[in-house]
C-alpha angles and dihedrals in degrees: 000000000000119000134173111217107197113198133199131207123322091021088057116048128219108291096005118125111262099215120049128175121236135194128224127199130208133344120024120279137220113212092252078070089044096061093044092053092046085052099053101041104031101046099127092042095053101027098209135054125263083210127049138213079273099054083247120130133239099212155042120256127206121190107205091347089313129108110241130193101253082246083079115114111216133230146222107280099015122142124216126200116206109201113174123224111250127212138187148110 
């Protein structure tokens, strides 16, 4: 399945491409699956995990510009944004 996964900052970093395609291989995936194999295979892209010690995530995902419960299973062509929380105070 073909997928385009957009980041934001901090995710993308100055002068790096916002959208990138990404292949998925086998059965169908929710977005939950998604960010654990982001995780896994784009640590050093992203620099920090989409899942924490906690299984909870860092971050808001959009399927096609909407928010989705992470239960939703995606489909080909969709496109994910990735937008971290951000804290502070």
């Amino acid at each position: 399945m073909k997928l385009t996964i957009k980041l934001l900052p901090p995710y993308r970093k100055k002068g790096e491409p916002d959208e990138h395609p990404i292949l998925i291989e086998g059965q169908p995936v929710d977005l939950q699956q998604l960010a654990v194999h982001l995780s896994r295979e784009w640590k050093d892209r992203l620099g920090y995990a989409l899942i924490d010690d906690k299984k909870l995530l860092t971050a808001e995902f959009l399927i096609n510009g909407k928010h989705a419960p992470l239960e939703t299973i995606l489909e080909e062509g969709d496109q994910v944004t990735i937008i971290p929380y951000i804290c502070g105070g």
